[in-house]
C-alpha positions, 0 to 999 in steps of 0.5 A: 307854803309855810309851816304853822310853827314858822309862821307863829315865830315871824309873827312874834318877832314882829309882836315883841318888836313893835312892843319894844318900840312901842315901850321906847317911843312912850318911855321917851314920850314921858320923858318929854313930858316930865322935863315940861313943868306946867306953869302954876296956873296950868296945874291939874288938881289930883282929886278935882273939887271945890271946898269953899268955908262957910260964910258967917256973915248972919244973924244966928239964932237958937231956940230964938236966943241970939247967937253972941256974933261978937265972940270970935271963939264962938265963931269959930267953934260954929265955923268949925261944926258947919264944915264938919257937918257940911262934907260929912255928906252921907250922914248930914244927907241921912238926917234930910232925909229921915226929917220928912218922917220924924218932925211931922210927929215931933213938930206938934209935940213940940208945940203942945208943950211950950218947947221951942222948935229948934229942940228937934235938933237935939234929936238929930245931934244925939241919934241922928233920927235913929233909934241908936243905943249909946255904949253908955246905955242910952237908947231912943231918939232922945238918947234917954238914960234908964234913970231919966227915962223912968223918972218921966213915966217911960217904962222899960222891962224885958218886952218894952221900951218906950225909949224907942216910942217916939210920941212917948219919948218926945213928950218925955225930953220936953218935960226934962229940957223944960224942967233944965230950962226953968233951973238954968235960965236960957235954952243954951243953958238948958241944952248943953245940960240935957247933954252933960246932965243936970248935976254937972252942968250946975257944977260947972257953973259954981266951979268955973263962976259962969253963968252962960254955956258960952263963957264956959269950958267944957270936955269935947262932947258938950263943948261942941254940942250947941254949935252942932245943934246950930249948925245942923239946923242951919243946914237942914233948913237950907240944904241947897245952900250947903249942896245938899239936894233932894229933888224929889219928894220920893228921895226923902223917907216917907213919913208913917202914916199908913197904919191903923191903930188897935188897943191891946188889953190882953198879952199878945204869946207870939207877935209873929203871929199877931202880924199875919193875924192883921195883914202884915209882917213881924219885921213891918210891926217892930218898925212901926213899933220899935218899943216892942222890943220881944217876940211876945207882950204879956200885959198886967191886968188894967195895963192896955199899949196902942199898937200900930199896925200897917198896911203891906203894899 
């Protein structure tokens, strides 16, 4: 009988030798394979997908002012925005799906004060329907600016902005886009000046003698803000036809409707305990209350705020 040391040296002649003739046979195999080019029409993609241009043959329309389809420079600038938006998949897919809880609640406010539906797109190109703050100090839905947000009634102190209420804060944007509308003539105009601001917008206009934001030139950001509002809203009023699918009512975030209303009068010490006091979380109340932006509310004499409270499941 052989000894196990004996027996472990034959096995590991054999196991390296079939390794090495393993290794000899595939370095060979390769080889034959590296010598036979495929044909063009046999090449294999390396990252196997299909990236398609967007076809522009329609008739565009923003804020219900027609798309100038006769200026190719136009065309090009929306061609451009519909590609970046369409393969940019996380972010344009996150905007779909925050829609379902946002345009219920601006679509009627929209409506109410005479401004066009289209202007919720703005909301999506300045914040992508999220309560964002700007490294310039802008904040909200609206991307309002300190300044603007006081001239149109939202207060802002160390315990509330209403930068982040979104009825508030919609009603406020719709006074401004109106008032821009009234000094510039279209919505195009008005749009690319609720991006830029009115003083610079209009300064443009006297220094470049243009009246329309489409025969003007503009920095990077308000040159391509009208074409991505453009495009945002094509893609997200025909998701399926620029890939984007959500099958089911459950993929899309829910709009916030279970909650109740209270009329605060009096300040609130600890909103920590408010919450359980009313049968739901500290984390639940600033979600459906993102203005409240301390752990407390101290209310002046006279001053009353409409809290949302919402119901755990």
């Amino acid at each position: 009988m052989r000894s196990d040391s004996s027996m472990f040296r034959g096995a590991m002649t054999v196991f390296v030798g079939l390794i090495f003739f393993g290794a000899t046979k595939s370095s060979e195999g390769f080889k034959k394979v590296e010598d036979q080019a495929p044909e063009p029409q046999e090449a294999v993609s390396r990252l196997p997908q299909i990236i398609k241009s967007v076809s522009l043959e329609k008739t565009y329309l923003l804020a219900n002012e027609a798309f100038p389809m006769d200026n190719f420079d136009a065309l090009e600038r929306l061609d451009r925005e519909l590609l970046v938006n369409s393969y940019w998949h996380s972010s344009t897919l996150l905007n779909i799906k925050s829609a379902r809880r946002y345009f219920p609640v601006i679509e009627p406010i929209l409506l109410e004060e005479g401004v066009p539906d289209d202007f919720k797109y703005v909301a999506v190109i300045e914040s992508n329907l999220r309560n964002e703050t700007s490294p310039a100090g802008a904040r909200g839905l609206w991307q309002f600016m300190p300044v603007s947000a006081k001239g149109y009634g939202l207060e802002i102190s160390s315990e509330v902005d209403e930068r982040y209420h979104l009825e508030k804060s919609t009603r406020a944007a719709c006074k401004l886009i109106k008032r821009y509308k009234q000094r510039f003539d279209t919505w195009s105009n008005a749009f690319g000046a609720y991006n830029m601001g009115e003083t610079r917008f209009a300064k443009e206009q006297g220094i470049q003698n243009m009246e329309s934001y489409f025969d003007m030139n503009f920095g990077i950001e308000t040159g391509r803000y009208l074409f991505r509002i453009l495009a945002v809203k094509e893609i997200m009023e025909n998701p399926t036809d620029f890939g984007f699918y959500t099958d089911a009512e459950d993929k899309l975030y829910r709009p916030f409707t279970d909650y109740h209303t209270l009329t605060v009068s009096e300040s609130i010490p600890n909103l920590g305990t408010y919450a359980v006091e009313h049968g739901t979380t500290y984390r639940l109340l600033k979600v459906y209350n993102p203005w409240l932006t301390s752990n407390k509310l101290n209310i002046s004499p006279g001053k009353i705020y409409d809290i949302k409270v919402p119901k755990i499941k």
